[in-house]
PQR file of N, CA, C, O and H, with PARSE charges and radii, in Angstrom:
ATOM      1  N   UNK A   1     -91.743  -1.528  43.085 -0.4000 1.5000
ATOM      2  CA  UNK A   1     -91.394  -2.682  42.265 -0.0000 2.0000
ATOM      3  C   UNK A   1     -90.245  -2.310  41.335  0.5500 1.7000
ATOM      4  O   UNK A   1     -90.078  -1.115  41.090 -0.5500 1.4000
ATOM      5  N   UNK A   2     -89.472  -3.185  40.816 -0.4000 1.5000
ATOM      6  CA  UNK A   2     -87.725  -2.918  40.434 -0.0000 2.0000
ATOM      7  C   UNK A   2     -88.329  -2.966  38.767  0.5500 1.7000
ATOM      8  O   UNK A   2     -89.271  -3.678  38.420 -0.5500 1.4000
ATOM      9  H   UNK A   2     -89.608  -4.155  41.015  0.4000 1.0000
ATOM     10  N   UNK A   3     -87.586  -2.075  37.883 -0.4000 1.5000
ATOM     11  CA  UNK A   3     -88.298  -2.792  36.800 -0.0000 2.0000
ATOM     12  C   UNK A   3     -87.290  -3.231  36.225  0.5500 1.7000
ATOM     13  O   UNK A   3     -86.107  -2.892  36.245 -0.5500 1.4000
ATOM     14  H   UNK A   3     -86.821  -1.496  38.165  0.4000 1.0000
ATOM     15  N   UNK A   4     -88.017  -4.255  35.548 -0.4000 1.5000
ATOM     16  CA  UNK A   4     -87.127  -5.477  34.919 -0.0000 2.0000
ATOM     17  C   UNK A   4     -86.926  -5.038  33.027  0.5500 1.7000
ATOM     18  O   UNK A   4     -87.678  -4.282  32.412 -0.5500 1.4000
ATOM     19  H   UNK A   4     -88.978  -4.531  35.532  0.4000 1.0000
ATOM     20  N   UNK A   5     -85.963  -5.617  32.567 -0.4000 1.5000
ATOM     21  CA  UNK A   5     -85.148  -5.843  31.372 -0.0000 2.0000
ATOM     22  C   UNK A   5     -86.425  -6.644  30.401  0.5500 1.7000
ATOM     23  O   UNK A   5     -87.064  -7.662  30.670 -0.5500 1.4000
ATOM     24  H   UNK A   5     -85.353  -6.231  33.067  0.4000 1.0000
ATOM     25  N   UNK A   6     -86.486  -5.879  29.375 -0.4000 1.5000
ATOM     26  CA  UNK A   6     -87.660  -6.907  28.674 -0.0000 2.0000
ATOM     27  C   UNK A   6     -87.047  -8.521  28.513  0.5500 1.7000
ATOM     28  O   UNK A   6     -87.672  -9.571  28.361 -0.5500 1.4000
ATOM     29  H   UNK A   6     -85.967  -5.053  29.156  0.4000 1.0000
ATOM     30  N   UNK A   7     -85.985  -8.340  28.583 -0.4000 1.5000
ATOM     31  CA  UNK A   7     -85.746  -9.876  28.451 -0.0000 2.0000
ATOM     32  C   UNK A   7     -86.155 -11.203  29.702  0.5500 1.7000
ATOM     33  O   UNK A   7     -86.406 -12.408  29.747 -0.5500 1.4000
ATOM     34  H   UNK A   7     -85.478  -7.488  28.706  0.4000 1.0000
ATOM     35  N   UNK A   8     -85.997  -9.894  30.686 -0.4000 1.5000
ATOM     36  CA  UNK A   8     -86.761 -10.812  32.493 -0.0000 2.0000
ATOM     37  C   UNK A   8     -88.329 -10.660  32.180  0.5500 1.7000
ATOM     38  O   UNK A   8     -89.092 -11.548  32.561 -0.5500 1.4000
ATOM     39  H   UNK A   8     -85.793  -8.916  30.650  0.4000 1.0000
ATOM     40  N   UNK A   9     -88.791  -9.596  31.523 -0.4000 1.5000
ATOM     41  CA  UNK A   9     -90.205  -9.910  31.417 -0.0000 2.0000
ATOM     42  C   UNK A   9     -90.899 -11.392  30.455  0.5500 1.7000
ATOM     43  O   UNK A   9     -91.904 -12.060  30.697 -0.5500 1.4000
ATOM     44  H   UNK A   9     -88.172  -8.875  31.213  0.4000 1.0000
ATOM     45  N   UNK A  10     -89.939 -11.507  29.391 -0.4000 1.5000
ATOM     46  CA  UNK A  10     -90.217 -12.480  28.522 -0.0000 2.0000
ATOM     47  C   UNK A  10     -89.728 -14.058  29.084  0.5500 1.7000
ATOM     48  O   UNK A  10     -90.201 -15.148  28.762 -0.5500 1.4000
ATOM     49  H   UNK A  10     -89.123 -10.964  29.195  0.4000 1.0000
ATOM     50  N   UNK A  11     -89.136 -13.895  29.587 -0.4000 1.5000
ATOM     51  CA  UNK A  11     -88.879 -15.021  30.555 -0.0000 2.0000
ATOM     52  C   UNK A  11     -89.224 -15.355  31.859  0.5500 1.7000
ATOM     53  O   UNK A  11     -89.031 -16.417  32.451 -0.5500 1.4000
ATOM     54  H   UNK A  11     -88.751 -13.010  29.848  0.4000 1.0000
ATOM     55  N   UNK A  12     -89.718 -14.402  32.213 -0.4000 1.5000
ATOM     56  CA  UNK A  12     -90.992 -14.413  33.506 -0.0000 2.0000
ATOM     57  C   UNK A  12     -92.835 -15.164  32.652  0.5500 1.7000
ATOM     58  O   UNK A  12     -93.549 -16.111  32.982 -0.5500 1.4000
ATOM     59  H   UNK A  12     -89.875 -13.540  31.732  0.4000 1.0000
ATOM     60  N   UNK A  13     -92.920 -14.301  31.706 -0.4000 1.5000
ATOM     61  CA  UNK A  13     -93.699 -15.056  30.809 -0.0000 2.0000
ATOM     62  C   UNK A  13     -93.665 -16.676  30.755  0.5500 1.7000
ATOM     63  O   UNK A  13     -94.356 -17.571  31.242 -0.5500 1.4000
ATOM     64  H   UNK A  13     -92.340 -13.532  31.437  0.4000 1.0000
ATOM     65  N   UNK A  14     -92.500 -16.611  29.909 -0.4000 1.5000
ATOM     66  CA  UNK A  14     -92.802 -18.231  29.605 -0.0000 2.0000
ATOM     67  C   UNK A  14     -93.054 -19.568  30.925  0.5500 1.7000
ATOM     68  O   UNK A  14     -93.754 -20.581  30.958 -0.5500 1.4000
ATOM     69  H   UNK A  14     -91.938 -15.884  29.514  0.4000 1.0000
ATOM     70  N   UNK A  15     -91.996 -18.869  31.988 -0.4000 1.5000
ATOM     71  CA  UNK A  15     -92.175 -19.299  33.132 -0.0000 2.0000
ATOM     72  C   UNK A  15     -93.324 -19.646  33.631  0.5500 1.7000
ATOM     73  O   UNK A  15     -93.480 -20.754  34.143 -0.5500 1.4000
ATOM     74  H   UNK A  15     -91.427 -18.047  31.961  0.4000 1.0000
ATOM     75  N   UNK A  16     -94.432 -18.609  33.538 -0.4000 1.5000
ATOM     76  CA  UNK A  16     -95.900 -18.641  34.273 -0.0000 2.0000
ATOM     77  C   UNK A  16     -96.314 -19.804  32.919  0.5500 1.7000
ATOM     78  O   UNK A  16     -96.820 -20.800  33.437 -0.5500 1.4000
ATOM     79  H   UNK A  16     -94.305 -17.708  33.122  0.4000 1.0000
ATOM     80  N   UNK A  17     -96.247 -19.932  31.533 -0.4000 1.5000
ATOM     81  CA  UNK A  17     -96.893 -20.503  31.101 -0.0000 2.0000
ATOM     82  C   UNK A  17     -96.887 -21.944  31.191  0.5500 1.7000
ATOM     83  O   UNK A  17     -97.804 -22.765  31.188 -0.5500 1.4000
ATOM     84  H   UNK A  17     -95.835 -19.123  31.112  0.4000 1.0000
ATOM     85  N   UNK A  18     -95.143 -22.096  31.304 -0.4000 1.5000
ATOM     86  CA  UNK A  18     -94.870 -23.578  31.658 -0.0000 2.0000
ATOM     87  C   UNK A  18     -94.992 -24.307  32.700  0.5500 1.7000
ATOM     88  O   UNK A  18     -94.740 -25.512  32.704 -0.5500 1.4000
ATOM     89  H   UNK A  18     -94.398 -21.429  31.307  0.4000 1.0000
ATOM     90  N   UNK A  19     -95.558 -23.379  34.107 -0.4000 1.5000
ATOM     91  CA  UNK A  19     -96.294 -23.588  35.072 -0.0000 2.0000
ATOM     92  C   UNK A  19     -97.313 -24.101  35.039  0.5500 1.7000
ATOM     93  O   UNK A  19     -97.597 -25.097  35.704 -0.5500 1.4000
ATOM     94  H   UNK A  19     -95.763 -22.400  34.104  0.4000 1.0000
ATOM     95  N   UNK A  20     -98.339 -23.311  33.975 -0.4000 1.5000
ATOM     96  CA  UNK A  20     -99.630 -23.404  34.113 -0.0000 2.0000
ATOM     97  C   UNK A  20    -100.377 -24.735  33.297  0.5500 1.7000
ATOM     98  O   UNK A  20    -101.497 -25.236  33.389 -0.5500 1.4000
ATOM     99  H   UNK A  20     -98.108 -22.501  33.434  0.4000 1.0000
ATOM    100  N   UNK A  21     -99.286 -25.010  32.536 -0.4000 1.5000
ATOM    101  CA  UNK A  21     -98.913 -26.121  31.627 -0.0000 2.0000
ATOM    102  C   UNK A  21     -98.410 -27.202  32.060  0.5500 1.7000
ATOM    103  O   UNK A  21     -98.792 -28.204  31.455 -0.5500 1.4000
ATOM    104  H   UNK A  21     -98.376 -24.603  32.462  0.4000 1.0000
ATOM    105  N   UNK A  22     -97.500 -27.405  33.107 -0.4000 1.5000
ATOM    106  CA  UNK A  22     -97.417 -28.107  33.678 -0.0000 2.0000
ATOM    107  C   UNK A  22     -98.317 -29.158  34.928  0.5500 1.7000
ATOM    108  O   UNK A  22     -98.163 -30.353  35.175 -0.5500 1.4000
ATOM    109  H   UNK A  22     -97.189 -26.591  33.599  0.4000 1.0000
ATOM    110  N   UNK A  23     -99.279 -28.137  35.543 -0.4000 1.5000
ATOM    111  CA  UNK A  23     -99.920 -28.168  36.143 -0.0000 2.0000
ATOM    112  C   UNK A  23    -101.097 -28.855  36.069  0.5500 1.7000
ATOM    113  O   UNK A  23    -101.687 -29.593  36.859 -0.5500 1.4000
ATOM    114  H   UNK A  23     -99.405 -27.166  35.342  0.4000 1.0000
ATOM    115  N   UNK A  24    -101.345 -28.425  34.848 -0.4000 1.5000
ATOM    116  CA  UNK A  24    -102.762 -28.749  33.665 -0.0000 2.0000
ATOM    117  C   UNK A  24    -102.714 -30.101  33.270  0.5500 1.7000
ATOM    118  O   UNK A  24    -103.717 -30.783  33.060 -0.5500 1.4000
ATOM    119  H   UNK A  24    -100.865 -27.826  34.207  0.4000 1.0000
ATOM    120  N   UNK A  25    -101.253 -30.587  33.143 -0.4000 1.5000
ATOM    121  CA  UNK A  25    -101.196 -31.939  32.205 -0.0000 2.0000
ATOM    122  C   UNK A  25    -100.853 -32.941  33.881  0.5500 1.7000
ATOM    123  O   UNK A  25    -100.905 -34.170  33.833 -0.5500 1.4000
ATOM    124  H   UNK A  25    -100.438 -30.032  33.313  0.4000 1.0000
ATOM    125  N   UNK A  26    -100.582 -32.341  34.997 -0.4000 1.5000
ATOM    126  CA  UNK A  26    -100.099 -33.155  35.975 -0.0000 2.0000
ATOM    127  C   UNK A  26    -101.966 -33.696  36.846  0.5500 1.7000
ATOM    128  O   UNK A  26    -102.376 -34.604  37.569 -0.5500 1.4000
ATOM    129  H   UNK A  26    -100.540 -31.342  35.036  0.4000 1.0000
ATOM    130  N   UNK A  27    -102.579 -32.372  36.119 -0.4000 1.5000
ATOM    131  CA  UNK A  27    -104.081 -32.659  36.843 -0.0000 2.0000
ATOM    132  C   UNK A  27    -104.861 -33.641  36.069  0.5500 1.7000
ATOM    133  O   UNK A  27    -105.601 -34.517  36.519 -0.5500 1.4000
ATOM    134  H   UNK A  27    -102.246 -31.635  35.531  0.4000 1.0000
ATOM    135  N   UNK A  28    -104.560 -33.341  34.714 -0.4000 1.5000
ATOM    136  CA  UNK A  28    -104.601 -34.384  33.332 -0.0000 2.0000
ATOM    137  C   UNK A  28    -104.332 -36.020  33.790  0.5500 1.7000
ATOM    138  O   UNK A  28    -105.155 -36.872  34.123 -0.5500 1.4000
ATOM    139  H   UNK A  28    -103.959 -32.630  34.349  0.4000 1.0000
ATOM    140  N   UNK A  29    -102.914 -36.099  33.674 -0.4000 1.5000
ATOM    141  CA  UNK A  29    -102.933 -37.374  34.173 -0.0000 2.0000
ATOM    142  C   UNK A  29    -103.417 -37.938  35.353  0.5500 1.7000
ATOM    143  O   UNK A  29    -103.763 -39.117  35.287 -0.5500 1.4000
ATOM    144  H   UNK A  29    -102.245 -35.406  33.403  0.4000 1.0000
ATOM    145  N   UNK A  30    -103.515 -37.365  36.400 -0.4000 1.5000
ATOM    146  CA  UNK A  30    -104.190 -38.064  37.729 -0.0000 2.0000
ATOM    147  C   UNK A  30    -105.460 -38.276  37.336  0.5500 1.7000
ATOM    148  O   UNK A  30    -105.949 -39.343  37.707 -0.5500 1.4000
ATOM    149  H   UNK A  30    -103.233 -36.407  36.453  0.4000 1.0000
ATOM    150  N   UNK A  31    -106.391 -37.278  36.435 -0.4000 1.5000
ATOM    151  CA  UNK A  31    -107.434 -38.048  36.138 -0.0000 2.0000
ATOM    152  C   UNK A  31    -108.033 -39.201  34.800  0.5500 1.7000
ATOM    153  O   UNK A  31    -109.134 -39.752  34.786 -0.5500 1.4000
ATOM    154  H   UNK A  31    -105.993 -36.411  36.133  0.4000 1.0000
ATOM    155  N   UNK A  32    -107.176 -39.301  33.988 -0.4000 1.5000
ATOM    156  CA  UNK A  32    -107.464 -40.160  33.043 -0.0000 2.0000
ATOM    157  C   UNK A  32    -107.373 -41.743  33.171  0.5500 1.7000
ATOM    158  O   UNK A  32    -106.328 -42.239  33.592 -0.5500 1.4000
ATOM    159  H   UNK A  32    -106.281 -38.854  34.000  0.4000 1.0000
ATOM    160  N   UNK A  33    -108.195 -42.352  32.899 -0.4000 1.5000
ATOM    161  CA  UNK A  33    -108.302 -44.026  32.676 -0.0000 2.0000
ATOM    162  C   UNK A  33    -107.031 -44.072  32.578  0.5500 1.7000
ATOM    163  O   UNK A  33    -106.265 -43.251  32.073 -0.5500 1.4000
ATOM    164  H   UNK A  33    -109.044 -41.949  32.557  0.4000 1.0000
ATOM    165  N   UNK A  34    -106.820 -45.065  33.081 -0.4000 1.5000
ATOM    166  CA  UNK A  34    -105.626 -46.144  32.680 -0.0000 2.0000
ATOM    167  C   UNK A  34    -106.352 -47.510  32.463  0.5500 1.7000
ATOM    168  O   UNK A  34    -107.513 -47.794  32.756 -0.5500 1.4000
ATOM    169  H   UNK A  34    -107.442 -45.732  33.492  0.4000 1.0000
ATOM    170  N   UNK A  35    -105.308 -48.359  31.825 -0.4000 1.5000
ATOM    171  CA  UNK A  35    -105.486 -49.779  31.841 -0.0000 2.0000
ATOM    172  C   UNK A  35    -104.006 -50.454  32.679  0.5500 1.7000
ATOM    173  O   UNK A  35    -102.828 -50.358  32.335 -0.5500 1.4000
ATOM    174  H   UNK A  35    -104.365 -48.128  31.586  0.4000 1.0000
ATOM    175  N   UNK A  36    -104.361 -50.857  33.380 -0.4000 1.5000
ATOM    176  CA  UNK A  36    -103.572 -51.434  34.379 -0.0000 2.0000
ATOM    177  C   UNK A  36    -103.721 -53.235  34.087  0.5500 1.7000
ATOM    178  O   UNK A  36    -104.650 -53.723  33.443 -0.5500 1.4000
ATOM    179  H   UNK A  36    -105.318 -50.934  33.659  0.4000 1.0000
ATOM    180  N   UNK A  37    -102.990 -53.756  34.495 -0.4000 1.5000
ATOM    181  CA  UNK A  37    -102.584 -55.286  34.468 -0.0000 2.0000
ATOM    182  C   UNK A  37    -103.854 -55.643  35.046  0.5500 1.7000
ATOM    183  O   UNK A  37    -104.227 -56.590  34.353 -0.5500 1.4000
ATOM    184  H   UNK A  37    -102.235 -53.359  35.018  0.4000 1.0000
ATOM    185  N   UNK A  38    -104.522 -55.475  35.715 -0.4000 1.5000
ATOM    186  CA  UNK A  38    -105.770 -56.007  36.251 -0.0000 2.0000
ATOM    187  C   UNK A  38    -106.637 -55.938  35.353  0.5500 1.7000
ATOM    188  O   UNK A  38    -107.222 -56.959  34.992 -0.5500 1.4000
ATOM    189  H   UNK A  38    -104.219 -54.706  36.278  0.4000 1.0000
ATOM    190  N   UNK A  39    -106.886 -54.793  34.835 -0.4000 1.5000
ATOM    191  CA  UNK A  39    -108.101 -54.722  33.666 -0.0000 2.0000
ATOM    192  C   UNK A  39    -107.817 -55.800  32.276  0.5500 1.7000
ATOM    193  O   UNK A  39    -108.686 -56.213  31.508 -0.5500 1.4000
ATOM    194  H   UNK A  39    -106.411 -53.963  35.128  0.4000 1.0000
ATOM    195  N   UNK A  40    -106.439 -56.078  32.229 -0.4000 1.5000
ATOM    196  CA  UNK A  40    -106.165 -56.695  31.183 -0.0000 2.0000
ATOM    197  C   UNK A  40    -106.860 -58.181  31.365  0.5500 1.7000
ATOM    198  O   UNK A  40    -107.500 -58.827  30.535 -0.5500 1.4000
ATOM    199  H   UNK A  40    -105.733 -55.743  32.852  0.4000 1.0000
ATOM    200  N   UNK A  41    -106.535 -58.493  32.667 -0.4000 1.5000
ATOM    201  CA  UNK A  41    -106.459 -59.945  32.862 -0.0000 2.0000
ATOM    202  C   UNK A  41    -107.784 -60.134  32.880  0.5500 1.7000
ATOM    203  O   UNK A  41    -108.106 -61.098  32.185 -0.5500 1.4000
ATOM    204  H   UNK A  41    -106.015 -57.968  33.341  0.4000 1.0000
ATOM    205  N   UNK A  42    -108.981 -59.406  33.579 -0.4000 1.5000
ATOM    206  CA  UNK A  42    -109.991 -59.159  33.310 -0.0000 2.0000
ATOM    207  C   UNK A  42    -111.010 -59.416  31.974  0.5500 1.7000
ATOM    208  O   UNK A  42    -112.055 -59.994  31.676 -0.5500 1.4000
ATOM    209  H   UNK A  42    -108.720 -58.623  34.144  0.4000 1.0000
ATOM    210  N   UNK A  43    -110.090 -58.684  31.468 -0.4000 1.5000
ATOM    211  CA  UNK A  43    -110.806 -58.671  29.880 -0.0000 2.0000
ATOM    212  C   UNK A  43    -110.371 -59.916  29.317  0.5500 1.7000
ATOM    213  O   UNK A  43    -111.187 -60.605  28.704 -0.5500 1.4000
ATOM    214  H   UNK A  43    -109.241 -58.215  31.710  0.4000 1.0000
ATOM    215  N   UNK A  44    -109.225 -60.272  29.447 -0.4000 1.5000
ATOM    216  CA  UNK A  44    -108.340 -61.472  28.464 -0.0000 2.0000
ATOM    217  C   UNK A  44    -109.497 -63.187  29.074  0.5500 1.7000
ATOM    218  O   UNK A  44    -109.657 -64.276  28.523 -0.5500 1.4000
ATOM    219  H   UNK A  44    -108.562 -59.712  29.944  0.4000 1.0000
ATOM    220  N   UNK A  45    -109.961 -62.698  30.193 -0.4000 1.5000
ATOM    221  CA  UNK A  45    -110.549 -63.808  30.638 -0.0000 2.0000
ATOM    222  C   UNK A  45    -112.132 -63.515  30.478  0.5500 1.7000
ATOM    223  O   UNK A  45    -112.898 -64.477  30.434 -0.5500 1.4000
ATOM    224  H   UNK A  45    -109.832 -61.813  30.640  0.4000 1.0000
ATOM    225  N   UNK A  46    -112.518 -62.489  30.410 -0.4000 1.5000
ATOM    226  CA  UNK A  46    -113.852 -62.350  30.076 -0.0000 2.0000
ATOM    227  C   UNK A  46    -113.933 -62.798  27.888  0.5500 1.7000
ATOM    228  O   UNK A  46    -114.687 -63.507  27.221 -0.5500 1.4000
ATOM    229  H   UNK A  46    -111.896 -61.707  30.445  0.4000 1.0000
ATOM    230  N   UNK A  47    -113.155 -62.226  27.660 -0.4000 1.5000
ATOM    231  CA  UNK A  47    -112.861 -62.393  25.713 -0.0000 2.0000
ATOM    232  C   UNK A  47    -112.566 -63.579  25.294  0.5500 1.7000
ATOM    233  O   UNK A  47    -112.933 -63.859  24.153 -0.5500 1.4000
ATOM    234  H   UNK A  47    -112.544 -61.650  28.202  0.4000 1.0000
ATOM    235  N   UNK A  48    -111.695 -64.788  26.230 -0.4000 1.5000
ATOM    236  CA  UNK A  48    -111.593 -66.091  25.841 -0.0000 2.0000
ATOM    237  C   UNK A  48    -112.759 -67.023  26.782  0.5500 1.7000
ATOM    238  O   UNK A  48    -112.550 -67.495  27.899 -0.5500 1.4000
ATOM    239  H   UNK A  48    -111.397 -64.560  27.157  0.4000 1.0000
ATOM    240  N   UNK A  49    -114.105 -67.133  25.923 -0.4000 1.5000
ATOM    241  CA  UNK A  49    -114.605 -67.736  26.626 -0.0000 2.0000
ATOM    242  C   UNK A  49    -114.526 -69.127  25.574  0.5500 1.7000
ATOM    243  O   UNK A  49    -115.648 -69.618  25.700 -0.5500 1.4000
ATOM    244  H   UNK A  49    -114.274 -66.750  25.015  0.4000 1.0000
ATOM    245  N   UNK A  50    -113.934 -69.786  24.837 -0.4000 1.5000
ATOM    246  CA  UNK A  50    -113.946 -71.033  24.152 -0.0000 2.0000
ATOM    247  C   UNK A  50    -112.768 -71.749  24.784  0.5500 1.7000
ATOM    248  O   UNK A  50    -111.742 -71.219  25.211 -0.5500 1.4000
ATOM    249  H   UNK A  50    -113.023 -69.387  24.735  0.4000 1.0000
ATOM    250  N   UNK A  51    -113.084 -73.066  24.773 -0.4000 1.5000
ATOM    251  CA  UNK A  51    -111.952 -73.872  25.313 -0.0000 2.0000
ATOM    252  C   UNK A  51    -110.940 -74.268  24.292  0.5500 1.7000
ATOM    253  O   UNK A  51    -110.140 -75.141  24.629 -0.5500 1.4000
ATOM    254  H   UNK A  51    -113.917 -73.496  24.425  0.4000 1.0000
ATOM    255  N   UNK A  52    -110.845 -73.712  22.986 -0.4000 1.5000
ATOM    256  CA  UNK A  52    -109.869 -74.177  22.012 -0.0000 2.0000
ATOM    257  C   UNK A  52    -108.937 -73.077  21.669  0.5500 1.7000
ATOM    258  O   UNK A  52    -108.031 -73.266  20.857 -0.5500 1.4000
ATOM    259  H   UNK A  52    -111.495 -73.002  22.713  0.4000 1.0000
TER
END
């Protein structure tokens, strides 16, 4: 293995972190609720139940 410049090590670092960070928040969003236009209309028609 070649050895590297502390400055390639510290930037090999941040690399893996912003990976792992990236990754984390991309698994994040695929699983969190949303409210989508459907749920709205949903609710907006379940919440106005008076005719005035």
């Amino acid at each position: 293995m070649p050895q590297l410049s502390p400055l390639n090590w510290i930037l090999l670092f941040l690399l893996f972190w912003t990976a792992v960070l990236v990754v984390s928040v991309m698994i994040w969003w695929t699983k969190k609720n949303s409210f989508t236009c459907t749920n709205l209309k949903k609710a907006s028609i379940l919440e106005n139940k008076w005719n005035w």
